[in-house]
MARMI-502476 format. One record per residue (C-alpha): residue in one letter; z, y, x. Coordinates in pm, whole numbers, padded with zeros to 5 digits, always signed. Each point is the difference from the previous one (the first is absolute). Layout:
# MARMI-502476
AZYX;...
END
This chain:
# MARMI-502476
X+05986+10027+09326;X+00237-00231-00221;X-00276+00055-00287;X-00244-00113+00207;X+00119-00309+00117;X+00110-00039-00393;X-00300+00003-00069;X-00148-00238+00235;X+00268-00224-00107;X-00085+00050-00366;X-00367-00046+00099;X+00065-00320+00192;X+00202-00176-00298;X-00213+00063-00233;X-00315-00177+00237;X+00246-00274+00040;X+00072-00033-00412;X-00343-00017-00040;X-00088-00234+00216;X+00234-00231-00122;X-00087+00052-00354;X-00366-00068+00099;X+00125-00322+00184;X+00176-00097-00321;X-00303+00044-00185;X-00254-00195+00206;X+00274-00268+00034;X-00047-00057-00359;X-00359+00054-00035;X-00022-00284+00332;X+00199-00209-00227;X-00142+00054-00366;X-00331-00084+00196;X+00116-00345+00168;X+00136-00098-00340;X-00303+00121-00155;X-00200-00230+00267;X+00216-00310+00010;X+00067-00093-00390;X-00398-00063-00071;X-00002-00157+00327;X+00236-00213-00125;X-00206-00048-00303;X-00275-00099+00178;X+00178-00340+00116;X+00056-00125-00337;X-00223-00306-00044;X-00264+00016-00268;X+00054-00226-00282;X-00205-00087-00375;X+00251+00282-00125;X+00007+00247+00313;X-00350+00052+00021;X-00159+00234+00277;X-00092+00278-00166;X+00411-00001-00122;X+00071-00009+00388;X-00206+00283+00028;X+00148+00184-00302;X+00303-00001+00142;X-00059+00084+00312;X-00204+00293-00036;X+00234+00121-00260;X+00365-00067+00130;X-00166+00235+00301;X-00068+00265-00187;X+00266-00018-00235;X+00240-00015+00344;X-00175+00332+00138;X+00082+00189-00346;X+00324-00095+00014;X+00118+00066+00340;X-00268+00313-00034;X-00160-00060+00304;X-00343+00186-00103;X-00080+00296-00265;X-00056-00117-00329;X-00350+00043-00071;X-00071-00214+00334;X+00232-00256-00137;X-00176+00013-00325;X-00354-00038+00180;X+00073-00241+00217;X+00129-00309-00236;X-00344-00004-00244;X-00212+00065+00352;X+00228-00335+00122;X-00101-00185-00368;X-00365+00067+00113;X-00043-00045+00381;X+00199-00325-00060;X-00240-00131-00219;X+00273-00076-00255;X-00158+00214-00275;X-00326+00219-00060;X-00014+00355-00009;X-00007+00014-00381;X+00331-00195-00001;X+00198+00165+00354;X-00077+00326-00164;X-00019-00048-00327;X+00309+00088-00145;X-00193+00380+00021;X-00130-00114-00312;X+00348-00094-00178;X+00097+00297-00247;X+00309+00028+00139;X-00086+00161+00318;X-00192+00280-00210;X+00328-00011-00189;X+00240+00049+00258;X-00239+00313+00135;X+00028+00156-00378;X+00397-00032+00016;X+00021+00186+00394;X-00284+00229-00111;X+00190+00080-00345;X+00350+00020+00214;X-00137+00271+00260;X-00162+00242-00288;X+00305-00033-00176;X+00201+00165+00327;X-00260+00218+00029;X-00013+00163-00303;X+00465-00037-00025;X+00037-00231-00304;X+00136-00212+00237;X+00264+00192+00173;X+00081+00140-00408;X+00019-00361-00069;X+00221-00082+00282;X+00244+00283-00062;X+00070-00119-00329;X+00017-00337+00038;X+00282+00041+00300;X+00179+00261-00246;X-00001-00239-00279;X+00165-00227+00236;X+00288+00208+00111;X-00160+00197+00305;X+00109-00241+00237;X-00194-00281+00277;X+00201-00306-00181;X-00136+00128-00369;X-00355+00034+00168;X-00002-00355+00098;X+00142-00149-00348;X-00234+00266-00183;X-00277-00122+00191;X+00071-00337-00063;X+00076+00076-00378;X-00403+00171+00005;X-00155-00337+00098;X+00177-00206-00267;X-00108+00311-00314;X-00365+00014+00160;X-00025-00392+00000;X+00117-00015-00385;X-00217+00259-00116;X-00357-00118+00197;X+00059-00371-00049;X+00096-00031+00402;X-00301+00223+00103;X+00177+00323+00070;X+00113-00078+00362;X-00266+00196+00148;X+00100+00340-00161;X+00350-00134+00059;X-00057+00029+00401;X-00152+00343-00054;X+00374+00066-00148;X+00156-00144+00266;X-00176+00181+00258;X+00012+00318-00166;X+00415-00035-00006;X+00008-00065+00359;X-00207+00294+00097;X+00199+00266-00228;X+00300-00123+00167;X-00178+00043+00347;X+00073-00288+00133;X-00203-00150+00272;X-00089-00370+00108;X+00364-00144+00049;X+00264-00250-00166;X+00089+00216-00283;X-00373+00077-00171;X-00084-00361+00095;X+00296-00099-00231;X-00089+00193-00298;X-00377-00125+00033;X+00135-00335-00009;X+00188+00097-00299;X-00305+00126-00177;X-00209-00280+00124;X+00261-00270-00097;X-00051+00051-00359;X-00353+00172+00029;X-00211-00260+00148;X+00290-00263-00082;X-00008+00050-00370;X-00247-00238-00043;X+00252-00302+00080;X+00266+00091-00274;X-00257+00200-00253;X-00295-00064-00196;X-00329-00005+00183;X-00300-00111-00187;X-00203-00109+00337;X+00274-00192+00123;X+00065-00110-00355;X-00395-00097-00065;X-00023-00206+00281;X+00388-00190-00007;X-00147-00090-00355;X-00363-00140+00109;X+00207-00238+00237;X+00314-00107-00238;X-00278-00074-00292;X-00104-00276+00170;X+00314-00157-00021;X+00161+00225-00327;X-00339-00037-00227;X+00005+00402-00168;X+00313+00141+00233;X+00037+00359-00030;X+00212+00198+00215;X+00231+00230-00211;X+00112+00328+00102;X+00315-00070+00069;X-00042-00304+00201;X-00027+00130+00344;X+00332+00200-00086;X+00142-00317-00123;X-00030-00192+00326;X-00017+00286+00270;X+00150+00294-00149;X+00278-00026+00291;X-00240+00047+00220;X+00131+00407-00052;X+00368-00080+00066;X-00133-00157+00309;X-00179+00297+00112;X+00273+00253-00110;X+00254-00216+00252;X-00240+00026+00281;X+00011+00376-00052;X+00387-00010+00026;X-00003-00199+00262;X-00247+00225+00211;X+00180+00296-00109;X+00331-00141+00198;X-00186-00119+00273;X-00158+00380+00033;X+00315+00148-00053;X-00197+00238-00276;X+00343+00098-00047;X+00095+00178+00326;X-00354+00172+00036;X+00003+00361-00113;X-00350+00053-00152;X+00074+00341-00094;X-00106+00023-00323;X+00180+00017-00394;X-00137+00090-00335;X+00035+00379+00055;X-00234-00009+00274;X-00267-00182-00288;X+00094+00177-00236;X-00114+00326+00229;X-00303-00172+00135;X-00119-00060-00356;X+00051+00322-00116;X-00213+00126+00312;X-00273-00191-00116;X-00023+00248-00338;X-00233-00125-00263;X-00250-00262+00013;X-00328+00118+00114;X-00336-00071-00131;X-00077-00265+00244;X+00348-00172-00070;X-00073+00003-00401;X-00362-00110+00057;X+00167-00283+00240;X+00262-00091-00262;X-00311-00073-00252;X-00163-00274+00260;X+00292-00158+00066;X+00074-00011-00352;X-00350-00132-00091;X+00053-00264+00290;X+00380-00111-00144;X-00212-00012-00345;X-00280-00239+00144;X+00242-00225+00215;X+00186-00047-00352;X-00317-00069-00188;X-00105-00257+00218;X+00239-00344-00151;X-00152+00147-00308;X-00384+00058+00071;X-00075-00236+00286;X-00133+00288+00248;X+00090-00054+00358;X+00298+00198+00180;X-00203+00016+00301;X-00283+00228-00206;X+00259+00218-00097;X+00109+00123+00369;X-00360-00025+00096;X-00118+00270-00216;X+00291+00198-00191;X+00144+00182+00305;X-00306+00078+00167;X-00015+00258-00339;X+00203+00197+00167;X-00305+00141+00247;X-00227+00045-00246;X-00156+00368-00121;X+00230+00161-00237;X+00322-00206+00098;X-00011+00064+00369;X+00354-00140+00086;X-00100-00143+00289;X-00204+00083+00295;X-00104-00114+00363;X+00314+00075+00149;X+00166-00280-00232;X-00265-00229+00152;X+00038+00101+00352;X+00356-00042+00005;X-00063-00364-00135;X+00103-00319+00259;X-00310-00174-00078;X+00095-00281+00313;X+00214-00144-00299;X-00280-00020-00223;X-00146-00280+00244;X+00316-00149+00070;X+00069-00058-00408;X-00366-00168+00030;X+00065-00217+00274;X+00315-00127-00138;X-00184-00111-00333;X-00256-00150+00221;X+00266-00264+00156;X+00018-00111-00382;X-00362-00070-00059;X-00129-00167+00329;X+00303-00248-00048;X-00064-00086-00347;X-00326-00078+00141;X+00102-00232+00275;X+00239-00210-00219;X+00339+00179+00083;X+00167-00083-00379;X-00108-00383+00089;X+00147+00011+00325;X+00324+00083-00128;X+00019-00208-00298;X-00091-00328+00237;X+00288+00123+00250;X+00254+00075-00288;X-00014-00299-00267;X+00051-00293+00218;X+00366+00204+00137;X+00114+00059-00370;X-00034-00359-00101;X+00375-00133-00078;X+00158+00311+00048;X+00278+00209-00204;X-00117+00263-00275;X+00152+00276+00213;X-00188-00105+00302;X-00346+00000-00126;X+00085+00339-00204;X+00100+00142+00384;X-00284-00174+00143;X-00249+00173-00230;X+00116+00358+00021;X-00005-00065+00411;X-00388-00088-00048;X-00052+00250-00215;X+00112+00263+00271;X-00162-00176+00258;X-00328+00039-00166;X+00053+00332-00111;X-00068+00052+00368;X-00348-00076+00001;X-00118+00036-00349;X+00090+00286-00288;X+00229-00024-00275;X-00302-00027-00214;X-00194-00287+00226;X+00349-00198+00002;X+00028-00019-00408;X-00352-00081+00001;X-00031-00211+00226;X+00364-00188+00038;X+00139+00008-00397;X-00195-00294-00088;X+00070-00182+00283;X+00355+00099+00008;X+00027-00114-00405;X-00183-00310+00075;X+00281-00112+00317;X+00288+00135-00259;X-00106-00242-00256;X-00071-00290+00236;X+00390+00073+00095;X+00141-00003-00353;X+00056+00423+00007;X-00159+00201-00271;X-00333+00129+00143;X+00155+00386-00163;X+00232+00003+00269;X-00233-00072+00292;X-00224+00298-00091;X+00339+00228-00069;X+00071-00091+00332;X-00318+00074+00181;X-00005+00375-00171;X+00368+00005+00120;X-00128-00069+00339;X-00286+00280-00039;X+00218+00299+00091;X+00201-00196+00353;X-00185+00160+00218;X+00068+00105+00350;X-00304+00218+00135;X-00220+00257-00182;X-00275-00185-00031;X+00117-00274-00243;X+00011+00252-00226;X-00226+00263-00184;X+00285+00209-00137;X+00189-00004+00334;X-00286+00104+00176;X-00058+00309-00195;X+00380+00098+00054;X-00047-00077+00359;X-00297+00146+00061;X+00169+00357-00022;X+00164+00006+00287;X+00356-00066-00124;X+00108-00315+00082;X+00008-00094+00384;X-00121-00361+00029;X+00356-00145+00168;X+00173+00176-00309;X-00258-00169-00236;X+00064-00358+00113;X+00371+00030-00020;X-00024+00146-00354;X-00257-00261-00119;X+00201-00308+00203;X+00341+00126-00126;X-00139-00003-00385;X-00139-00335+00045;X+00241-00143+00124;X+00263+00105-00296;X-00314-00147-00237;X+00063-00333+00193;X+00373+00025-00071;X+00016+00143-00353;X-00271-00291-00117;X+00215-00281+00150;X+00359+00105-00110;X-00120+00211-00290;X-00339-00004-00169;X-00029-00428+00053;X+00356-00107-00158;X-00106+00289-00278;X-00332-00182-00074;X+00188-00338-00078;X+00199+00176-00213;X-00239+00154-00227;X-00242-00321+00003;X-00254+00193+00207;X-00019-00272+00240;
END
């Protein structure tokens, strides 16, 4: 009888947990939803002025909504995705061919090559090989994961002129799946590693698009300015100190010390062995990535776009002969992030078209006027990541360097070190979105939103810090100023 009534106990607890959790949950969605309600409601009160026009009202609006619903999560992806161009259009803010027509931006069709060359490469187990030998290399344990991950990002970055992040997150992911870890604190923290110098590389490294256009906007002021190679390095190369503390820091706060993750380089060491030698498929999979590596470094020399490269070269891998790859890759494929990359570049082009780099030049110049060095270098980085959360790292050099040089000069500050700022302020970022690289690594699965934001908020926050204390009084000392 006692087993019984156990059991009925047991049974009753468990209806009760649940219903509580349930409870907790829609508590959160009820609030994630007022919040999302009430801050373009608030919007919607700000008087319209020669600057704040009413499509800008509108921009805002529509897109502090959306942005709000991704990041409390309130719906699925893909609907989230769908709904912010469909909001562009019923609005009447922009026409179809703009709301949607970031489809037609090469980095969508990019960003499908890297997932689609990621999932053939589990498939076929280069990846897995790959993974085993980059965590053996790096002592076997979680802690030489993360640094080893981070360590990948910087060698990829030096080696493709800053356009190896996207085989960098097919790394990344790869580690975190031969060390079966699931969606928690611990794989979010070693995709932030790999995505901290992956997708971040371009503030502190050579990038020839963010270099091309930094250089159309200081020429008008620096008649025949050429970036070096080692300029970016020279004023932002910190920004990798900065991310290495954050990882410290989040390693105390997760007590990575005290979690037994049951696993040492014997257990890789065995795991690789298991795998015997390389297949067919993993040789003919080696070649394309090879010939991929090969075209990503030809491009600074050749002028062919990265974006061709990952549109064409892994889809190789299907083809008669090679047959790496087959429909199961493809099924197995989250295609709602494909739509959410394309939405996110689409916030970027319908506000360049309404006048969103004018709006924030007007607000900013007339609150600089008369103010110290340090506060218009801090007041520049904050609009830089303030933009970056409507328009791409790309649409803010293009369309805020100039004006960003022109309000430096006007100020007496070298117009260099308003654009080294603005890249600076490319990678503080705080949701997916802002971020191609970032959504890639989170479009796997790995990294719970909540554990995102405190990552991303924690390292730019410690960029804040380190520029102030660190990186400003080292600038007057070495004349960059």
């Amino acid at each position: 009888m006692s087993t019984y009534v156990e059991k009925a106990i047991n049974v009753a607890v468990s209806v009760k947990d649940n219903r509580k959790i349930k409870s907790g949950m829609d508590r959160k969605k009820i609030i994630g939803w007022m919040i999302a309600t009430l801050v373009p409601l608030i919007v919607s009160f700000v008087p319209l002025s020669a600057n704040f026009t009413g499509n800008l009202k509108v921009f805002f609006m529509t897109t502090l909504f959306v942005i709000l619903i991704i990041a409390f999560e309130l719906l699925p992806v893909l609907i989230s995705a769908i709904l912010l161009p469909s909001l562009y259009l019923l609005s009447g803010l922009a026409p179809a061919e703009l709301a949607f027509g970031s489809w037609t931006n090469t980095t969508v069709w990019m960003v499908l090559g890297g997932l689609t060359l990621s999932y053939v490469l589990d498939q076929c187990g280069l990846l897995r090989r790959i993974a085993y030998y980059v965590i053996r290399k790096c002592g076997g344990t979680y802690k030489g994961a993360v640094f080893g991950c981070f360590s990948i990002g910087i060698i990829l970055n030096l080696i493709t002129f800053c356009h190896g992040w996207i085989v960098n997150s097919v790394l990344v992911y790869g580690i975190c799946k031969a060390m079966d870890l699931k969606p928690s604190r611990e794989s979010s923290l070693i995709c932030f590693a790999g995505i901290a110098t992956g997708t971040g590389g371009t503030v502190f490294l050579y990038d020839p698009g963010y270099a091309a256009m930094i250089e159309t906007a200081l020429r008008n002021f620096i008649p025949g300015y050429t970036m070096s190679l080692f300029a970016p390095f020279m004023y932002n190369g910190l920004f990798a100190l900065w991310c290495l503390i954050a990882i410290f820091i989040l390693m105390k706060v997760y007590r990575i010390d005290e979690i037994d993750f049951n696993i040492s380089k014997e257990i890789f060491d065995d795991k690789y062995e298991q795998l015997g030698a390389m297949t067919i498929k993993e040789k003919k999979a080696v070649a394309i990535v090879a010939i991929l590596l090969t075209y990503l470094c030809a491009t600074e020399f050749t002028g062919w776009s990265v974006a061709f490269g990952f549109m064409t070269i892994p889809y190789l891998l299907f083809f008669p002969g090679i047959d790496v790859g087959d429909s199961n890759a493809i099924g197995k494929m989250n295609f709602s992030m494909i739509f959410f990359v394309a939405t996110c570049l689409g916030i970027g082009l319908v506000g360049a078209q309404i006048g969103l780099g004018d709006f924030i030049s007007n607000m900013v110049v007339p609150l600089l006027e008369g103010k110290s060095k340090l506060f218009i270098c801090v007041a520049f980085m904050t609009v830089g990541a303030i933009a970056n959360m409507f328009m791409t790292p790309y649409a803010m050099l293009g369309g805020l360097a100039t004006t960003f040089a022109q309000i430096a000069v006007s100020l007496g500050i070298s117009p260099i070190v308003a654009c080294m700022i603005l890249m600076y302020s490319c990678d503080m970022v705080f949701l997916p979105y802002q971020s191609t690289g970032n959504l890639i690594m989170y479009s796997y699965g790995l990294m719970p939103m909540k554990e995102f934001i405190k990552q991303e908020g924690l390292k730019s926050l410690i960029m804040y810090i380190g520029f102030i204390f660190v990186m400003y009084p080292l600038w007057n000392i070495f004349g960059l100023m």
